[in-house]
C-alpha positions as CSV (number, residue, x, y, z in Angstrom):
1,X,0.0,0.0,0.0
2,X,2.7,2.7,1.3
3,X,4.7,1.6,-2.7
4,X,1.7,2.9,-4.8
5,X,1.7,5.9,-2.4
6,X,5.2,6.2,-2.7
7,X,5.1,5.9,-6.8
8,X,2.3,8.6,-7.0
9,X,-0.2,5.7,-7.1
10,X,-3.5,5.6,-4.7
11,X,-3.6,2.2,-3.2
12,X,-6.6,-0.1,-3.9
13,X,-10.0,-0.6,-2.3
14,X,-8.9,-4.3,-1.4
15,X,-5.7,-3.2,0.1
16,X,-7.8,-0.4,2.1
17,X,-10.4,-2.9,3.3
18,X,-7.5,-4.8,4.2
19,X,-5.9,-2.5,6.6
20,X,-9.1,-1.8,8.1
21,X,-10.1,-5.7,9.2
22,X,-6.6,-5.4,10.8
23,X,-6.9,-1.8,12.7
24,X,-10.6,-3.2,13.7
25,X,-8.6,-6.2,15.3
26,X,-5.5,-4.1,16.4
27,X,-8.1,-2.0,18.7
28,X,-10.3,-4.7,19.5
29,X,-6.9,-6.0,21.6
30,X,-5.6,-2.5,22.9
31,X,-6.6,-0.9,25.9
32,X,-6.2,3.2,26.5
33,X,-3.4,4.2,29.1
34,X,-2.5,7.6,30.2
35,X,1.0,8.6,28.6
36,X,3.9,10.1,29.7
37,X,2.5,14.0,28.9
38,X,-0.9,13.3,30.6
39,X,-2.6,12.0,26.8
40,X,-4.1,9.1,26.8
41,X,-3.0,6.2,24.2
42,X,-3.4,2.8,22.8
43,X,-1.5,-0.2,24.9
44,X,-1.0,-3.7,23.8
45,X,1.2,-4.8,26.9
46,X,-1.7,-7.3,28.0
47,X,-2.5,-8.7,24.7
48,X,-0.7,-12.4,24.9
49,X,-1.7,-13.1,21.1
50,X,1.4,-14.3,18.3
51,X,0.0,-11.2,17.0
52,X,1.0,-8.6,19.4
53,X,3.8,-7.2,17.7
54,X,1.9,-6.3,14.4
55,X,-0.8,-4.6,15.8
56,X,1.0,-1.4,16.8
57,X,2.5,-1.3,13.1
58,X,-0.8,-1.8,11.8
59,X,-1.6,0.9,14.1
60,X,1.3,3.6,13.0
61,X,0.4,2.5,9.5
62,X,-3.4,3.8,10.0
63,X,-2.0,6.8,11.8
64,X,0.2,7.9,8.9
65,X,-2.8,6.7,5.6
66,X,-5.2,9.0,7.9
67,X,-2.9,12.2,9.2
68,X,-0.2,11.9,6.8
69,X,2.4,13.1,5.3
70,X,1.9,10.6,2.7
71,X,3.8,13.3,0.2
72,X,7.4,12.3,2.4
73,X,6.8,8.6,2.2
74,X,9.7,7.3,-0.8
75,X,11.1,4.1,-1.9
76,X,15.1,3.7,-1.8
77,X,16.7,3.8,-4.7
78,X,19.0,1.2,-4.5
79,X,16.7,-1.9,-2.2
80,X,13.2,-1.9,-1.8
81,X,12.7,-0.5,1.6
82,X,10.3,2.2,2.0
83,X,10.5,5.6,4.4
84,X,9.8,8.8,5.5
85,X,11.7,11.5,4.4
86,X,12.2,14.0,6.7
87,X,14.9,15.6,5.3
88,X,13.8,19.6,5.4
89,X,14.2,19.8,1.5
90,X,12.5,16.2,0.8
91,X,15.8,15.5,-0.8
92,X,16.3,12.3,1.1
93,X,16.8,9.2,-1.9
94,X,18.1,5.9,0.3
95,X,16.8,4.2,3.5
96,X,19.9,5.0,5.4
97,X,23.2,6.7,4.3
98,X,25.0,3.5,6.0
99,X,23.4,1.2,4.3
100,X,22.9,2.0,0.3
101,X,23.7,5.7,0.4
102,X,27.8,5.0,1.0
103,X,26.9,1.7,-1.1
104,X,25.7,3.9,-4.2
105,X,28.3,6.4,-3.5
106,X,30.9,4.2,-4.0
107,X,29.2,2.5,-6.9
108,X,29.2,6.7,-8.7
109,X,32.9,7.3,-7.5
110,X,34.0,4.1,-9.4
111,X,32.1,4.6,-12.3
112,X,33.6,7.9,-12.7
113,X,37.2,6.1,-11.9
114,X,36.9,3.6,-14.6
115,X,35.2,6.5,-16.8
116,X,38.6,8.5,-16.6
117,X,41.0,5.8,-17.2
């Protein structure tokens, strides 16, 4: 879902659907517990289900379709992994400078090596 909205694309009805069933069942398991700055939010400490560990993703991934900004969410472009860019210019372009950022880099400078010799 968070691909198509990353290529410019609106995700489909099925994928929508989807993520609702799951935030229905995410909520259905959480319980609301006062915060550290007095809010109140969702908690999943009690839940005991093989599912536990999804539900909070599914419900991060409900908070960001609904409140956005879906206009900073961009693919790498070296793997497949998907993130937010919060760069202040949006100029962000790979999951994580230690990962495929210095890879890429290094695949440019020796490009430009091998282009000179």
């Amino acid at each position: 879902m968070f691909r198509e909205i990353a290529q410019g694309r609106r995700p489909s009805r099925r994928c929508l659907a989807e993520l609702r069933d799951h935030e229905r069942d995410a909520l259905g398991a959480a319980e609301l517990e006062p915060g550290d700055a007095g809010a109140y939010g969702w908690s999943w400490r009690r839940d005991r289900s093989f599912l536990r560990p999804v539900r909070p993703v599914v419900h991060a991934a409900v908070a960001l379709l609904t409140a956005g900004p879906l206009d900073r969410i961009k693919g790498c472009g070296t793997c497949r992994f998907l993130f937010l860019d919060e760069s202040r210019n949006r100029s962000r372009r790979w999951c994580s400078m230690e990962d495929c950022g210095t890879a890429e880099k290094i695949r440019r400078y020796v490009a430009r090596r091998a282009g000179r010799a």
